[in-house]
Kinemage of the C-alpha trace (Angstrom):
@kinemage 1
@onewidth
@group {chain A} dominant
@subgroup {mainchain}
@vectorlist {calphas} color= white
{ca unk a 1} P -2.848 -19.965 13.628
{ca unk a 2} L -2.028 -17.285 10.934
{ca unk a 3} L 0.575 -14.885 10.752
{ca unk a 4} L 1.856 -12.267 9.065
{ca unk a 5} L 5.322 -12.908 7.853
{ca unk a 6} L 6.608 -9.458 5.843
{ca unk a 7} L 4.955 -6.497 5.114
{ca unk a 8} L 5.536 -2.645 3.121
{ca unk a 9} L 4.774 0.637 2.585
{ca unk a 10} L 4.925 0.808 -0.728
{ca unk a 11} L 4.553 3.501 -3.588
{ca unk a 12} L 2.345 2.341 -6.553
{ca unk a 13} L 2.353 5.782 -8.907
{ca unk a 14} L 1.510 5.464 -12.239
{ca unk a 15} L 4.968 6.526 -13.815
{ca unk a 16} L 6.260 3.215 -12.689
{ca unk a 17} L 3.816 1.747 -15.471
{ca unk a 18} L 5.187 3.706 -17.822
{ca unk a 19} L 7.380 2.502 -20.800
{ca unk a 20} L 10.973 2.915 -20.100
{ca unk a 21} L 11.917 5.279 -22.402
{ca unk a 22} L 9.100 7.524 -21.054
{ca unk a 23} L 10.291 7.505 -17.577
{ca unk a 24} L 13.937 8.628 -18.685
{ca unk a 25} L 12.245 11.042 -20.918
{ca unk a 26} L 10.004 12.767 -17.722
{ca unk a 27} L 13.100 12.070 -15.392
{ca unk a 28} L 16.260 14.134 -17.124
{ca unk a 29} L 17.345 11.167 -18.622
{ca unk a 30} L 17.380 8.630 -15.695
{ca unk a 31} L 15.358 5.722 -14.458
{ca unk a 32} L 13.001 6.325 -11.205
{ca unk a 33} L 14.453 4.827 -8.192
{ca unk a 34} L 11.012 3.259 -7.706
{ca unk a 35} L 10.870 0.774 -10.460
{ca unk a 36} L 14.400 -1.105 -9.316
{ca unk a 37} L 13.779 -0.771 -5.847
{ca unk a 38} L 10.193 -3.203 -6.522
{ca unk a 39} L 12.436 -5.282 -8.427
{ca unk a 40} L 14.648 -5.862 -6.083
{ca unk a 41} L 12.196 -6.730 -3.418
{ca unk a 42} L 10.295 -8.913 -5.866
{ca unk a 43} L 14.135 -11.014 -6.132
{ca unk a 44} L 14.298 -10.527 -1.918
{ca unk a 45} L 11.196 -11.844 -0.865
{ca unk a 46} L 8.259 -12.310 -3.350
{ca unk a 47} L 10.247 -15.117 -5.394
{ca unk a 48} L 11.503 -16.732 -2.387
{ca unk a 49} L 9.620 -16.047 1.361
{ca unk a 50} L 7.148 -18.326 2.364
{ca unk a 51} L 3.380 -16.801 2.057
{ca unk a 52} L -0.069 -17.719 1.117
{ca unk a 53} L -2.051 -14.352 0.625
{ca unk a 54} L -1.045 -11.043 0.044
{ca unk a 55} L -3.338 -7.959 1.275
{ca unk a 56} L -3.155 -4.901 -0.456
{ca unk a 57} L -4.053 -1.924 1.569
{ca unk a 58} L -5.503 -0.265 -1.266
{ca unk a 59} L -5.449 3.741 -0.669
{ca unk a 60} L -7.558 4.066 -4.292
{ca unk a 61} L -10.622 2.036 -3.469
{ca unk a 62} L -12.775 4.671 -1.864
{ca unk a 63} L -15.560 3.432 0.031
{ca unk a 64} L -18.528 5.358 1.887
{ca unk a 65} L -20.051 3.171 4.546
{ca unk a 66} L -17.771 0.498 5.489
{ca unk a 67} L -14.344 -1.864 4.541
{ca unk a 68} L -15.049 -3.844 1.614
{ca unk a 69} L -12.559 -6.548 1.323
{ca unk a 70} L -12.357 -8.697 -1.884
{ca unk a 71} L -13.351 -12.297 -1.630
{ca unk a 72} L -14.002 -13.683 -5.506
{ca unk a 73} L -11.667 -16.746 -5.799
{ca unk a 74} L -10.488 -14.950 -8.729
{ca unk a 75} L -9.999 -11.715 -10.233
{ca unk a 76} L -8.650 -11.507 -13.780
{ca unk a 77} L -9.062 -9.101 -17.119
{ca unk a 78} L -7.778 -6.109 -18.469
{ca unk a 79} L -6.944 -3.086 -16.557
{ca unk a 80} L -7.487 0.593 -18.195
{ca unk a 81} L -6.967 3.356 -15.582
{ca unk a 82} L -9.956 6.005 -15.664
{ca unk a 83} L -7.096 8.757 -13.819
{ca unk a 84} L -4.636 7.967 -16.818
{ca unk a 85} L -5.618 5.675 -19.504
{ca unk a 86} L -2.835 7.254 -21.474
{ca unk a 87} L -0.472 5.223 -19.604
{ca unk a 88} L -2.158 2.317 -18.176
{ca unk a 89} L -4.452 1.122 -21.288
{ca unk a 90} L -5.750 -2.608 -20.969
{ca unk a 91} L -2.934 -3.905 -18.746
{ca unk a 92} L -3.721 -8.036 -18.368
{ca unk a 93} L -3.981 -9.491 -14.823
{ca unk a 94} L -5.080 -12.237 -13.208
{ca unk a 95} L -4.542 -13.473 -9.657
{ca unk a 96} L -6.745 -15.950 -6.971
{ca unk a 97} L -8.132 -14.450 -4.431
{ca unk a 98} L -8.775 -15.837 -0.543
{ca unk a 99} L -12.565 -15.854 0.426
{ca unk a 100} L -11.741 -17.594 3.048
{ca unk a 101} L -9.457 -14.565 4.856
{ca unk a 102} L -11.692 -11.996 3.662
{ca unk a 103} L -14.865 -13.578 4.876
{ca unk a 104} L -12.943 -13.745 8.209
{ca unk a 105} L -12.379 -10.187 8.356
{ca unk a 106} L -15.589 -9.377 7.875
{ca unk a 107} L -16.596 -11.621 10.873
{ca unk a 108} L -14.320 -9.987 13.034
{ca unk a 109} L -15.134 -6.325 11.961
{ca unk a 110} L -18.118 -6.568 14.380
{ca unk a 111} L -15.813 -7.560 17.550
{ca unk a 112} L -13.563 -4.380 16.507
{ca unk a 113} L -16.466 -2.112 16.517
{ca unk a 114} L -16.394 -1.223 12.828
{ca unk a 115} L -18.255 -2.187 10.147
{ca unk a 116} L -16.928 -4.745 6.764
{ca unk a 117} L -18.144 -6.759 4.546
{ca unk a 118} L -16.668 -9.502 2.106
{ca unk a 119} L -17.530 -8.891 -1.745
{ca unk a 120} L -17.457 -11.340 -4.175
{ca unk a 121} L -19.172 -9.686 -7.184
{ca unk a 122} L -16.743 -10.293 -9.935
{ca unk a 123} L -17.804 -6.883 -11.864
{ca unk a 124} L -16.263 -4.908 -8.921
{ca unk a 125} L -13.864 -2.854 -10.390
{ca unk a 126} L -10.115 -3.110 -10.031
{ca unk a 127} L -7.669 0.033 -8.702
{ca unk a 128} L -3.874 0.501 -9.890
{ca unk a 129} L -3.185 0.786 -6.265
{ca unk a 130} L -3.165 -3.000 -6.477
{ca unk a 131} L -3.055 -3.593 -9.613
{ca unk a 132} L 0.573 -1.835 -10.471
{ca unk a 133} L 1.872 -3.577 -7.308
{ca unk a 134} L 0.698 -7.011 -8.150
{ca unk a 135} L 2.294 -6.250 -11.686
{ca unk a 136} L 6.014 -6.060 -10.193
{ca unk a 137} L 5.885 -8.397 -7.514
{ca unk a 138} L 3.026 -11.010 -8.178
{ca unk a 139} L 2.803 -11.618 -11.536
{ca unk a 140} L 3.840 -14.901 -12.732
{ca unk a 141} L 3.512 -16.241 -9.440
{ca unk a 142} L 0.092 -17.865 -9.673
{ca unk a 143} L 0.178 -20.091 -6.604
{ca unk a 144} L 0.033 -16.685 -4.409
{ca unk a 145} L -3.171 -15.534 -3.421
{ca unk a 146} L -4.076 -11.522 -3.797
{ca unk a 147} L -7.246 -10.017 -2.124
{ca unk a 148} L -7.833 -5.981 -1.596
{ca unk a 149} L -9.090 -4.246 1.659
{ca unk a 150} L -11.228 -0.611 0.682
{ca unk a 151} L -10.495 2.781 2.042
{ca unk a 152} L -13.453 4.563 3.873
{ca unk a 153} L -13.671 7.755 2.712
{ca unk a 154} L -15.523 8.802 5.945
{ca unk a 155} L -12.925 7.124 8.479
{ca unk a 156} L -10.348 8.729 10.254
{ca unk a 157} L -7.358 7.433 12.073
{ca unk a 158} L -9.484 5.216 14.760
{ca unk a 159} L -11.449 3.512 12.286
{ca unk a 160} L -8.651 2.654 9.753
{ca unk a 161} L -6.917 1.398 13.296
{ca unk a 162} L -10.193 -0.369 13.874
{ca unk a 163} L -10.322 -2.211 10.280
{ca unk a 164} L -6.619 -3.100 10.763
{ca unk a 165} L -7.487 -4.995 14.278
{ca unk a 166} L -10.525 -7.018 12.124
{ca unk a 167} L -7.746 -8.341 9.949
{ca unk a 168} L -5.596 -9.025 12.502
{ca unk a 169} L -7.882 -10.853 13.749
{ca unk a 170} L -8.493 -12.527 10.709
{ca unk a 171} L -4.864 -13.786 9.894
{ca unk a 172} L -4.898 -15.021 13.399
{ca unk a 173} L -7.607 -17.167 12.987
{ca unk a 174} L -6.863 -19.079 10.041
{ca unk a 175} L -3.665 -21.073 8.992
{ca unk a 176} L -2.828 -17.811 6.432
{ca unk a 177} L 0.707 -16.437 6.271
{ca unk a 178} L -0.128 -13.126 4.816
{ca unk a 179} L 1.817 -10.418 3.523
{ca unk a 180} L 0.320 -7.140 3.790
{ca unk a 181} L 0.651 -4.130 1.353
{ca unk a 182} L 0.465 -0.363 2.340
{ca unk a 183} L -0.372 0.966 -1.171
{ca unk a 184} L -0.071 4.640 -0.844
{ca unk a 185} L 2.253 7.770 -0.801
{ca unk a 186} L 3.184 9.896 2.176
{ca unk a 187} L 2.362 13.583 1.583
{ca unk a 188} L 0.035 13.782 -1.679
{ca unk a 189} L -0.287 17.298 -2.875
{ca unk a 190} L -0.358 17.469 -6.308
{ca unk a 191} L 0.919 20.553 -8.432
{ca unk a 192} L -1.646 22.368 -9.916
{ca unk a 193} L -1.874 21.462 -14.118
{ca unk a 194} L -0.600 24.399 -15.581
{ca unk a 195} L 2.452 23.915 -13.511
{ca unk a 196} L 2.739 20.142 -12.745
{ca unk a 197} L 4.697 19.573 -16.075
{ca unk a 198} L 7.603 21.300 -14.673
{ca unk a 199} L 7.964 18.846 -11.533
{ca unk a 200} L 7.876 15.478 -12.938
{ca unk a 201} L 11.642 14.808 -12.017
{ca unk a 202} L 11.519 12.521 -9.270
{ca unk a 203} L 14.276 14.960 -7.281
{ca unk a 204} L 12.295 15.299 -3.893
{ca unk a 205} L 13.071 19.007 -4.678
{ca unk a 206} L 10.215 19.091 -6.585
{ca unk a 207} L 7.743 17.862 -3.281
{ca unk a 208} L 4.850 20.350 -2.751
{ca unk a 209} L 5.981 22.320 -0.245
{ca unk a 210} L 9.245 22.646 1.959
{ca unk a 211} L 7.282 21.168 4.823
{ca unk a 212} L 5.638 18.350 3.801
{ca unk a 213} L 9.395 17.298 2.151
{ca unk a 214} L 10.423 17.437 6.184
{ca unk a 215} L 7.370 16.033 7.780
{ca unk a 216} L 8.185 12.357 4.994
{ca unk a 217} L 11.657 12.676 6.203
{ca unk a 218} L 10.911 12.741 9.475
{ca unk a 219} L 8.414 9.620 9.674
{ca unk a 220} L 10.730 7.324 6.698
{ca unk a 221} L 13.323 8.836 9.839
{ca unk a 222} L 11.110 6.904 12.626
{ca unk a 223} L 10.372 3.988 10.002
{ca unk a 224} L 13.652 3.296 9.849
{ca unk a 225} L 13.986 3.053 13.684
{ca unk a 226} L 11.273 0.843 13.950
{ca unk a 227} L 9.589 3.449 15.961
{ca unk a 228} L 5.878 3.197 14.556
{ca unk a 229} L 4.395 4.321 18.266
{ca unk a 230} L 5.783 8.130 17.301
{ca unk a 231} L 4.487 7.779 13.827
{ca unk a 232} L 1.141 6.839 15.404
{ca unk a 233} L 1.531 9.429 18.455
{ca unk a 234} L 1.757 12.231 15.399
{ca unk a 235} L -0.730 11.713 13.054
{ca unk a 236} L -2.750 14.878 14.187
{ca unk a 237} L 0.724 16.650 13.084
{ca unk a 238} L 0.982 14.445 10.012
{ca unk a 239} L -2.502 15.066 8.772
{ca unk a 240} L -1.831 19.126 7.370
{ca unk a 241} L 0.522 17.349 4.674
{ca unk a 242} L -2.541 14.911 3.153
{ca unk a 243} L -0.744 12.312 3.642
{ca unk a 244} L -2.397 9.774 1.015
{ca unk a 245} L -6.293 8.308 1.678
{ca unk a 246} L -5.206 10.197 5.388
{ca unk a 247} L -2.736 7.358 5.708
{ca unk a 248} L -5.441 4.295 5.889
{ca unk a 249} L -3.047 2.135 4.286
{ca unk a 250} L -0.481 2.463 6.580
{ca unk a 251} L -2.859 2.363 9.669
{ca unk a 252} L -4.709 -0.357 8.360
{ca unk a 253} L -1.528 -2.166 7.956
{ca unk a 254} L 0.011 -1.566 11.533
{ca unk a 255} L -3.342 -2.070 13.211
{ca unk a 256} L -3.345 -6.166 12.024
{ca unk a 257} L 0.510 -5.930 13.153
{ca unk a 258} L 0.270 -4.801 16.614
{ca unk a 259} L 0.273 -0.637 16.447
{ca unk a 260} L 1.951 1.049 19.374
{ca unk a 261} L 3.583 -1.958 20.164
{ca unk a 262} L 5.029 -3.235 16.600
{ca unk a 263} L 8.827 -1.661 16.912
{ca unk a 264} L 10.190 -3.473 13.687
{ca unk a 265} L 12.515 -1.202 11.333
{ca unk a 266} L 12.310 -0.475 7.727
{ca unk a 267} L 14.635 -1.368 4.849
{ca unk a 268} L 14.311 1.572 2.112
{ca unk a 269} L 13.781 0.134 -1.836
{ca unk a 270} L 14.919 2.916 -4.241
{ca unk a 271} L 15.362 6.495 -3.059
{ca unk a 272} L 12.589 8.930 -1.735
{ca unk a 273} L 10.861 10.615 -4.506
{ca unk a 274} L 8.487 13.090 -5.620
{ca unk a 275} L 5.391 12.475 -8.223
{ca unk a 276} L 4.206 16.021 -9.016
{ca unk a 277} L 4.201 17.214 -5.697
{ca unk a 278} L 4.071 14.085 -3.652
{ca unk a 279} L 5.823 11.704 -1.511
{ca unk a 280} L 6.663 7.892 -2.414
{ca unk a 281} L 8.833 5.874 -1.067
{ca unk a 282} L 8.992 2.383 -0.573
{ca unk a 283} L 9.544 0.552 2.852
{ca unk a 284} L 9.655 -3.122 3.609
{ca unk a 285} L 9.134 -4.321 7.259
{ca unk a 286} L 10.778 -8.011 7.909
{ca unk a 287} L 9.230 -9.966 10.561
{ca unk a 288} L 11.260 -9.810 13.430
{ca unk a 289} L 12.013 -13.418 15.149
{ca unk a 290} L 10.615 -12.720 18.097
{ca unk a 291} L 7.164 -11.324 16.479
{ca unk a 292} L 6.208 -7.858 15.620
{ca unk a 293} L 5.436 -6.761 19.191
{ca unk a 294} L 8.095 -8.244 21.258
C-alpha cells in the first residue's frame, strides 16, 4: 500500500529562474529568500528521504473539462516560457514519469465523483509551475519519478477536494511513496504594468493590498499550527484575495492527505515574499509518525 511520505506548498515564480545577478539587481541588492529556502529543502529531504514519485500540483496547467494527469514514462526537452521567455529561454529537463500512478488516478476519479483522465501524448506541453520546481529539487536525481496533475479552470473548492481524494486513492493503491507538490502562490494580484516595476522587491510591503498581506499571514499562521481544518473552514473568506488557480494546488494536495482531518504543521523555507503584488511562500509538511490524520 502507498503512501505519501512529505509534502509542500511551494512558490515556483519565475524570478527564482533568474540569473543571480538579476535577482540582486530587482531585489535592492539582495538574494530572494525563495531560492535558498528550495535549496535547503532540496539538502533536507529531496537528496536524502525515501520516495518514488513526486506529484506536482501544477496551478499553471489550466484545464476545461476535467484533471489531466501526466502519464508518458518520460518527459524531456527544452523549456521556453510563453509568460516570460526573457527569463526562462530553452531551459533543459528531463525526468520519468509514473503511468502507472497516474493511470490509477484516473480510475479512481470515477469513485470520487469527478472526472480525470491519464495523458500520455508526449507533445503535451510543459508549465514552469513544474518545471522551475523540478529544476531545484529534482534535477540530477534521475531515479525519482515526476508526473503533473492539471488545474480545472471550471472547478471550485469541492472539485479540486474531489481530484485530491482520486489521488489519494491512487497512492493508496499502489506500492508508491509519493511526494506531493502544491505549486502555487497564496494571494496573486498582480500590479498593474505601468506600475509593477516599482514592486519587484520581494519586501511583503510591496503585496497588493493591505488585506490580502493579512489574509497569507493568517493561513502560513494556521499552516504553521498544523491547523488545515480552519484553512479549509475559510476558503469562502480566502477566495476575495485570488488566492492562486483559487487554491487547487493546495486543495488538491490536502484532499489525497486526509483534509479536515490532516493536523500536521509546516516548516517555513525562506521568508514570505511578494512577486509584484503576490504572495509566495514556501511550506514543507513532514509526515507525522502516526500518519497525517491521527
Amino acid at each position: 500500500m502507498g503512501e505519501v511520505v512529505g509534502a509542500g506548498l511551494l512558490a515556483h515564480v519565475p524570478t527564482i529562474m533568474l540569473p543571480k545577478e538579476i535577482r540582486y539587481e530587482l531585489n535592492q541588492g539582495k538574494e530572494i529568500s525563495l531560492v535558498p529556502g528550495l535549496e535547503q529543502l532540496r539538502r533536507d529531504f529531496f537528496e536524502t528521504a525515501d520516495y518514488d514519485t513526486v506529484v506536482v500540483l501544477d496551478s499553471h496547467w489550466f484545464t476545461t473539462v476535467e484533471t489531466v494527469v501526466t502519464s508518458q514514462d518520460r518527459q524531456a526537452g527544452l523549456f521556453t516560457s510563453e509568460e516570460l521567455p526573457r527569463g526562462m529561454c530553452r531551459i533543459p529537463y528531463d525526468w520519468p514519469g509514473d503511468p502507472e500512478l497516474a493511470n490509477a488516478m484516473a480510475a479512481c476519479g470515477e469513485k470520487r465523483n469527478t472526472w480525470v483522465t491519464a495523458v500520455n501524448d508526449n507533445y503535451l506541453p510543459v508549465y514552469y509551475a513544474t518545471l522551475n520546481l523540478w529544476h531545484f529539487l529534482g534535477r540530477g536525481l534521475p531515479d525519482k519519478r515526476w508526473i503533473s496533475v492539471s488545474t480545472v479552470q471550471t472547478g471550485d473548492t469541492e472539485d479540486y477536494l474531489r481530484a485530491g481524494r482520486a489521488l489519494g486513492d491512487a497512492i493508496a493503491a499502489t506500492d508508491r511513496k509519493v511526494v506531493l507538490l502544491a505549486s502555487g502562490a497564496l494571494s496573486h494580484t498582480f500590479w498593474p504594468l505601468r506600475e509593477l516595476r516599482d514592486h519587484e522587491a520581494s519586501d511583503p510591503i510591496h503585496i497588493r493590498t493591505p488585506e490580502a498581506y493579512a489574509a497569507d499571514l493568517d493561513r502560513i499562521a494556521w499552516f504553521k499550527a498544523g491547523n488545515h481544518a480552519r484553512v479549509l473552514e475559510t476558503m469562502p473568506d480566502y477566495l476575495p484575495f485570488r488566492p492562486e488557480a483559487k487554491f487547487a494546488h493546495y486543495l488538491m494536495m490536502i484532499g489525497a492527505m486526509g483534509e479536515s482531518a490532516v493536523t500536521a504543521p509546516a516548516r517555513q523555507y525562506g521568508d514570505y515574499e511578494n512577486s509584484i503584488g503576490t504572495g509566495q511562500v514556501h511550506l514543507w509538511f513532514d509526515r507525522p509518525a502516526e500518519g497525517w490524520t491521527a
